[in-house]
C-alpha positions in Angstrom: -30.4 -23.0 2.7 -27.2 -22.6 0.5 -24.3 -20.3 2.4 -23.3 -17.1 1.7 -20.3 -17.3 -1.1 -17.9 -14.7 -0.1 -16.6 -12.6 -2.9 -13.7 -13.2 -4.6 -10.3 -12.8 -3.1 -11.9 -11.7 0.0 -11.2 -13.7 3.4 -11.0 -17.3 2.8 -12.2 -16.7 -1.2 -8.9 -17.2 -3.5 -7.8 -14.4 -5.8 -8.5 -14.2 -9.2 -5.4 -15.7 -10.9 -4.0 -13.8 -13.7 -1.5 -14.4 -16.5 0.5 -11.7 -18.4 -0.8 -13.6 -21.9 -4.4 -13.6 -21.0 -6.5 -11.3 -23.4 -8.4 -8.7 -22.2 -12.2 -9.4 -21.7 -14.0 -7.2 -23.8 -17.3 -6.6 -20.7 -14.9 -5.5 -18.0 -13.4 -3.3 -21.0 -16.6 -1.9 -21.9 -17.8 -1.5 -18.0 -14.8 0.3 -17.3 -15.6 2.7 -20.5 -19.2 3.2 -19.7 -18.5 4.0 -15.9 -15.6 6.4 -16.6 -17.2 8.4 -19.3 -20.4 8.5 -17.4 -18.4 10.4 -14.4 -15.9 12.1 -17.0 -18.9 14.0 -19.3 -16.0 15.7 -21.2 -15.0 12.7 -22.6 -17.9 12.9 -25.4 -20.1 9.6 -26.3 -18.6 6.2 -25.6 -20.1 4.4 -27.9 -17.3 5.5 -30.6 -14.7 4.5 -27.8 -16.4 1.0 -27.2 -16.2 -0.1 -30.7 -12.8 1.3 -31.3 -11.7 -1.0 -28.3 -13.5 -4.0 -29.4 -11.4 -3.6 -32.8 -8.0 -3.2 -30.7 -8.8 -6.0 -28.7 -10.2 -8.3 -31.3 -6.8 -7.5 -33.4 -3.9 -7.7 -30.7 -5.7 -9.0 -27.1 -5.4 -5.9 -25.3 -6.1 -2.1 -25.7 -4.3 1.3 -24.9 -5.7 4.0 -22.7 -5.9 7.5 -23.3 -4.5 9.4 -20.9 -8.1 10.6 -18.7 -9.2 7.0 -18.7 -5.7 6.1 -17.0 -6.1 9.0 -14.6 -9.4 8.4 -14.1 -8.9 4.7 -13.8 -6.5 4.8 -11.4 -8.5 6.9 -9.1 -11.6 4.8 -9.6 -8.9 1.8 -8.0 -8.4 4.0 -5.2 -12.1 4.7 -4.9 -12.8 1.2 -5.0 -10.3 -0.2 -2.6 -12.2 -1.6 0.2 -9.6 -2.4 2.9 -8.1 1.4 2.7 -9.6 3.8 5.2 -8.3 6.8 2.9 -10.3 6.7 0.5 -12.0 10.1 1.0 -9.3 11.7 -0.8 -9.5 9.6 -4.4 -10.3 12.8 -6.4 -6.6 14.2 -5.4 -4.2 11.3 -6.9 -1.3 12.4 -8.8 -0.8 10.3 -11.8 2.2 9.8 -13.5 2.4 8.1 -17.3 5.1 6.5 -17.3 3.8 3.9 -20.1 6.5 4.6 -23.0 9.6 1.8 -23.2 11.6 2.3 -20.3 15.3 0.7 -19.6 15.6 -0.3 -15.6 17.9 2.4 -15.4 14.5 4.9 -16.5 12.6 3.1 -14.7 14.9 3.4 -11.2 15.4 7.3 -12.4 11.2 7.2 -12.1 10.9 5.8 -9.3 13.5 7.8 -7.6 11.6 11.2 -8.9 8.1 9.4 -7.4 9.9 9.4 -4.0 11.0 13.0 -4.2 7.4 14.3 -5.8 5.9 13.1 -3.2 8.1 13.8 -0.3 8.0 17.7 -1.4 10.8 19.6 -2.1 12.3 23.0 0.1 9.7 24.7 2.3 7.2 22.1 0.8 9.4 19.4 2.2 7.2 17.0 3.7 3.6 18.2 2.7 3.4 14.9 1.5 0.9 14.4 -1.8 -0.9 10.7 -3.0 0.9 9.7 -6.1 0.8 7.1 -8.8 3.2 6.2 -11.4 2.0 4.0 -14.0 4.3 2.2 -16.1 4.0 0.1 -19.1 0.8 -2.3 -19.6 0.9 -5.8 -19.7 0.6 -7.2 -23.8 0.5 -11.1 -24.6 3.8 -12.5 -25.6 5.8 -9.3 -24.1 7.8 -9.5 -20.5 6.7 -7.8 -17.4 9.0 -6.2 -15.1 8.4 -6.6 -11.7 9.9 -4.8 -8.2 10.3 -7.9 -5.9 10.1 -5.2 -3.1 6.8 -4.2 -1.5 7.4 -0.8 -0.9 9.6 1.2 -2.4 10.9 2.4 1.0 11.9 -1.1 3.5 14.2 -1.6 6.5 16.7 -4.6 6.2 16.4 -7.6 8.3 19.8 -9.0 9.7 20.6 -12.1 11.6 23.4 -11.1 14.2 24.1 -13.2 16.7 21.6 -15.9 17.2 19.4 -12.5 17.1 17.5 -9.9 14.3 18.7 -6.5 13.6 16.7 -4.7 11.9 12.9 -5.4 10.7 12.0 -9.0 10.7 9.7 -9.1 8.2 12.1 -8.7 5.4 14.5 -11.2 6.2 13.8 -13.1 2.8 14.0 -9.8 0.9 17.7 -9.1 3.0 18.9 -12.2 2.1 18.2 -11.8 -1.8 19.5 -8.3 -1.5 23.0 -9.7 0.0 23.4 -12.2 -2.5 23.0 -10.2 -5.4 25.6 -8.2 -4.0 24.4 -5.7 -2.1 26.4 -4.7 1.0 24.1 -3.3 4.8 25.6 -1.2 7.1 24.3 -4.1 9.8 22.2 -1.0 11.4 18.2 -1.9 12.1 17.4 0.8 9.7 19.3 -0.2 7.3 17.6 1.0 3.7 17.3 -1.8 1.2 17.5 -1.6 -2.2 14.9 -2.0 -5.2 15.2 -5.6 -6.9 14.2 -5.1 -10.0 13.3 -7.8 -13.0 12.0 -7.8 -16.1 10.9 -11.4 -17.9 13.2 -14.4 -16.9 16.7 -11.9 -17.5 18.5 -11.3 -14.1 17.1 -9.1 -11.4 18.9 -5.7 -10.8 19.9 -3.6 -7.7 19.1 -0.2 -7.6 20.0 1.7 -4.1 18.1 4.7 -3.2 19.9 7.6 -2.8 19.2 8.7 1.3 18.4 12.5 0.0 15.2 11.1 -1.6 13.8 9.1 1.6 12.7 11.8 4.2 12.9 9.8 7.9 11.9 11.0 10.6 13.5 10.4 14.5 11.3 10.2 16.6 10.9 11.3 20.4 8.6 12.1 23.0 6.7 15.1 24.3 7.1 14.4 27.8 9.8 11.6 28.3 13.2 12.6 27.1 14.3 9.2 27.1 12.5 8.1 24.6 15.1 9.8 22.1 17.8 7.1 23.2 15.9 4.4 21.7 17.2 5.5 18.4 13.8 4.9 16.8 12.7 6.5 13.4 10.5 5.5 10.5 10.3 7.4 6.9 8.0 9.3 6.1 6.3 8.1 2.7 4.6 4.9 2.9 4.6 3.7 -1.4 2.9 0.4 -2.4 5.2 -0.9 -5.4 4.4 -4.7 -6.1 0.8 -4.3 -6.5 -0.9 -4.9 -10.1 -3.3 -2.2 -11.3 -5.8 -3.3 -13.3 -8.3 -0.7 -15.4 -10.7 -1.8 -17.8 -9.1 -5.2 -18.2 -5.7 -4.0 -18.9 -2.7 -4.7 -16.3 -0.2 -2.3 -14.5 2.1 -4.8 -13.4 4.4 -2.0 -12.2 2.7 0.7 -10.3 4.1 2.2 -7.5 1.6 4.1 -5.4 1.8 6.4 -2.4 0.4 8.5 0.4 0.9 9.5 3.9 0.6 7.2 7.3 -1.7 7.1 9.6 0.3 6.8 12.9 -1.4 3.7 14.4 0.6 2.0 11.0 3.7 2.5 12.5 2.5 2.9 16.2 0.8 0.3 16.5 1.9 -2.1 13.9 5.3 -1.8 12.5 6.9 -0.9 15.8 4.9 -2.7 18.3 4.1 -6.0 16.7 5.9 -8.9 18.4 7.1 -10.3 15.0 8.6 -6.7 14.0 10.7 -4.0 15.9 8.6 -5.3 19.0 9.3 -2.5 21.3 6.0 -2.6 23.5 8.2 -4.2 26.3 11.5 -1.9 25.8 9.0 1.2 26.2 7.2 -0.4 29.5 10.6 -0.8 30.9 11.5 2.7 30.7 8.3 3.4 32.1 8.6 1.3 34.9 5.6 -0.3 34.6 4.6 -3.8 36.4 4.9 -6.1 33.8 4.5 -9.2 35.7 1.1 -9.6 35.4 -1.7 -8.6 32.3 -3.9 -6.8 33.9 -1.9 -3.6 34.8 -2.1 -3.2 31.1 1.6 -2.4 30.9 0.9 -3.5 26.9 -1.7 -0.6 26.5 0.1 1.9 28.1 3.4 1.4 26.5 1.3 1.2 23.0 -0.3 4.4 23.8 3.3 6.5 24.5 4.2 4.9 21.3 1.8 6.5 19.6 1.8 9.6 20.9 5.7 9.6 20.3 5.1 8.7 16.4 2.5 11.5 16.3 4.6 14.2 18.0 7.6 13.6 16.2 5.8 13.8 12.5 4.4 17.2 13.5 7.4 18.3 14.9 9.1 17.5 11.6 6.4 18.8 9.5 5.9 15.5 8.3 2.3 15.0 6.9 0.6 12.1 9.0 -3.2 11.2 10.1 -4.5 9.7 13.5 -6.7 6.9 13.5 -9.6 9.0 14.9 -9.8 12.1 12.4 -9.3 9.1 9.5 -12.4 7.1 11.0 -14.7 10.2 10.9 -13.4 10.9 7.3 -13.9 7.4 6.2 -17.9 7.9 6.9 -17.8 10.8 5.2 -16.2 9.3 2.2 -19.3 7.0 2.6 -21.8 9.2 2.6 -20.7 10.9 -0.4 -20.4 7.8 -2.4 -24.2 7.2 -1.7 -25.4 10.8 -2.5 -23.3 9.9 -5.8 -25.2 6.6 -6.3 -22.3 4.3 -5.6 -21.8 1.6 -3.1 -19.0 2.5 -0.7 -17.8 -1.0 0.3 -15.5 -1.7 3.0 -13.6 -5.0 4.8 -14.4 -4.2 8.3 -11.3 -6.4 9.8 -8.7 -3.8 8.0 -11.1 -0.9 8.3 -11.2 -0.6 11.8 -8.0 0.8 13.4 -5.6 -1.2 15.3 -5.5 0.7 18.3 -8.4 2.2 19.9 -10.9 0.4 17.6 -14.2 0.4 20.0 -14.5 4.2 20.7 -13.8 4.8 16.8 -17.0 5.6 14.7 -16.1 2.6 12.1 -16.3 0.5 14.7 -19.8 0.6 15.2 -20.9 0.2 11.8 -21.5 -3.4 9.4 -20.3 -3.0 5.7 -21.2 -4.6 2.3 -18.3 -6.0 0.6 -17.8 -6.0 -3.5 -15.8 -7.3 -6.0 -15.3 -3.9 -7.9 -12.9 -2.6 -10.7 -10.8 -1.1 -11.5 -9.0 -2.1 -8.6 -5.3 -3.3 -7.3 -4.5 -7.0 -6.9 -1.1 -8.4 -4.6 -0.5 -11.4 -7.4 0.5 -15.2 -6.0 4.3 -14.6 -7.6 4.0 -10.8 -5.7 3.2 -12.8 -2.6 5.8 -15.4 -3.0 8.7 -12.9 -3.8 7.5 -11.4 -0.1 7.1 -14.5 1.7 8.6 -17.5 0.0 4.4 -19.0 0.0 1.6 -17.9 -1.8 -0.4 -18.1 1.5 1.3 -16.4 3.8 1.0 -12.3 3.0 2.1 -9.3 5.0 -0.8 -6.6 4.9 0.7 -3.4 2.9 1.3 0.0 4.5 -0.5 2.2 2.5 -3.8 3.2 0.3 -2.6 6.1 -0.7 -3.4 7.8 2.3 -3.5 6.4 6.2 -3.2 3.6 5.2 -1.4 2.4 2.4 -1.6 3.9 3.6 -1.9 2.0 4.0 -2.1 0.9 5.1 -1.1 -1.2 7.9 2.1 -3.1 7.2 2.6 -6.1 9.9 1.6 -9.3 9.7 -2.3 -10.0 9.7 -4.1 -13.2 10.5 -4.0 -16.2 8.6 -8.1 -15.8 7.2 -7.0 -12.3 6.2 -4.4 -12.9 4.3 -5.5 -14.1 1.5 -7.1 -11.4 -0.1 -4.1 -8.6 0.2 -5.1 -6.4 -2.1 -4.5 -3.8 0.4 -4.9 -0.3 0.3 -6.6 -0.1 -3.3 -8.5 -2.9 -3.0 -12.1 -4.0 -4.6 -15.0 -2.1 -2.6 -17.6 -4.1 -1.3 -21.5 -2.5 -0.6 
């Protein structure tokens, strides 16, 4: 009996590899075409669209969207993106063209402009809103320009003192921003700047201005210490080094963004040993018996955490989801997808929460996994810009919603990092 073959970049199954020169294939074009138009009726026929492709393609390798079949595309990634939990909310993506010849200076003036749409402006500040902006298209022969970042919005990692200052997971992308120039306040939220690079020329700094991250301090409902700790995360989790890919055609840059679930930063970006690791700081305070596992001194510190993350994003007004209302809204996402005749796919290691996980209702369920497209793929030079090696990933904070959303951000294990296509990735029924 031959084994199971697990689809591709899923688990232990590599990634497709990808080249900015490769030609489009002409089937996943005309998939892409007969799928969208099929769910778009306003479109008109396809068969006119199909052959007018085939010509584009035929003549210069690659084709150009109209502006529904990127929209619609780059929901249908969303939608097919089978390690976000989020997914219930495809239909609401803002899409931003951005495909016209941009200078990095444009680009940075985009990207700075994604931040702020979807942060929210005045009274709206913080009603945070799922947003794409999708910039030029990879064409044979022609550079890409890539953000060596993996989210537009990271915390600098500094070595002080035999110590780390800061987040340890970007120590690499730190060290790269220092010696391009860039100057940290030393701080462990220090914001980092966007590296930015286009072809083989030299990669830019851009620094965000602080008036277009919203961060948010947090505390706790019932222990004022918790204040002192000086803790505080911003509030828009946005995916940046992740290729889109509709139809055949590549996005190599196209930032996307949502809202966090708290367990993301809760559970994960604050708690993990090999990031801000506070877990034993918090059980401290406490005063909790640490010397021994079974007083579960971990779970209890991991559950003030949370509820301190929660608190503090209401109190704010900061738009945020907890792992239980996004678990019931994940089944419903589900069960529309099948009334709709399409298989809703799912990774079950990213799906499930990190916190809390048995007494969720995702928990309790097996999924199908797919190689679907459109979809979102974390490329091996993406991965090595991150980590230095192809085979070592961090697991992205966002699908445009709870993730991405998420979205969880820390470190995952090794048979699970292969496939990082994160927060958009390929559904699986």
């Amino acid at each position: 009996m031959t084994a199971a073959v697990p689809p591709v970049g899923y688990r232990d199954a590599p990634l497709p590899g990808w080249a900015p020169d490769i030609p489009v294939d002409e089937g996943e074009a005309e998939e892409f075409l007969r799928a969208c138009y099929s769910e778009v009726p306003k479109l008109g026929p396809v068969e006119p669209r199909i052959n007018a492709v085939r010509e584009q393609i035929s003549a210069i390798g690659t084709y150009t969207h109209t502006k529904m079949e990127l929209i619609h595309g780059a929901r249908m990634a969303w939608r097919n993106a089978s390690r976000c939990i989020g997914r219930v909310y495809w239909r609401s993506l803002v899409v931003l063209d951005r495909r016209s010849p941009r200078t990095p200076e444009q680009l940075f003036k985009d990207l700075v402009f994604h931040l702020e749409a979807a942060t929210g402006d005045g009274d709206r500040r913080g009603n945070l809103r799922p947003i794409i902006s999708i910039f030029g298209q990879a064409v044979p022969g022609r550079p890409i320009t890539r953000i060596w970042n993996d989210q537009l919005i990271r915390y600098a990692g500094h070595d002080k003192d035999g110590g780390i200052v800061g987040d340890p997971r970007n120590l690499k992308l730190t060290r790269q921003a220092t010696e391009l120039g860039w100057q940290g306040k030393g701080s462990a939220f220090d914001l980092l700047p966007l590296i930015m690079q286009t072809g083989h020329a030299e990669p830019q700094l851009f620094e965000l201005p602080e008036t277009a991250v919203l961060e948010v301090p947090l505390a706790h409902p019932d222990l004022p210490w918790f204040a002192e700790l000086g803790l505080r995360w911003h509030a828009v989790p946005a995916i940046s080094n992740m290729r889109l890919s509709i139809g055949g055609v590549s996005y190599p840059l196209a930032p996307f963004s949502g809202w966090y679930m708290g367990t993301e930063i809760g559970a994960r970006n604050l708690a993990d040993a090999s990031r801000y690791n506070q877990i034993p700081v918090i059980a401290q305070r406490m005063g909790l018996d640490t010397a021994k596992e079974s007083t579960l001194w971990r779970d209890r510190a991991l559950l003030e955490l949370n509820r301190a993350v929660l608190w503090s994003f209401e109190k704010a007004g900061v738009r945020m989801t907890d792992h239980h209302t996004e678990s019931r809204l994940f089944l419903t996402h589900v069960e529309r997808e099948l009334r709709a005749g399409r298989p809703a796919p799912a990774d079950w290691t990213w799906i499930v929460p990190p916190m809390s996980g048995g007494i969720t209702p995702v928990f309790h369920q097996y999924y199908a996994e797919a190689d679907l497209r459109p979809n979102f793929y974390l490329d091996e030079q993406a991965q090595e810009l991150i980590t230095g090696s192809g085979d070592e990933v961090a697991r992205p904070g966002v699908c445009p919603v709870a993730h991405v959303a998420h979205t969880s951000e820390a470190e995952v294990p090794q048979q699970q990092r292969r496939s990082i296509r994160a927060l958009l990735d390929r559904r699986r029924v």
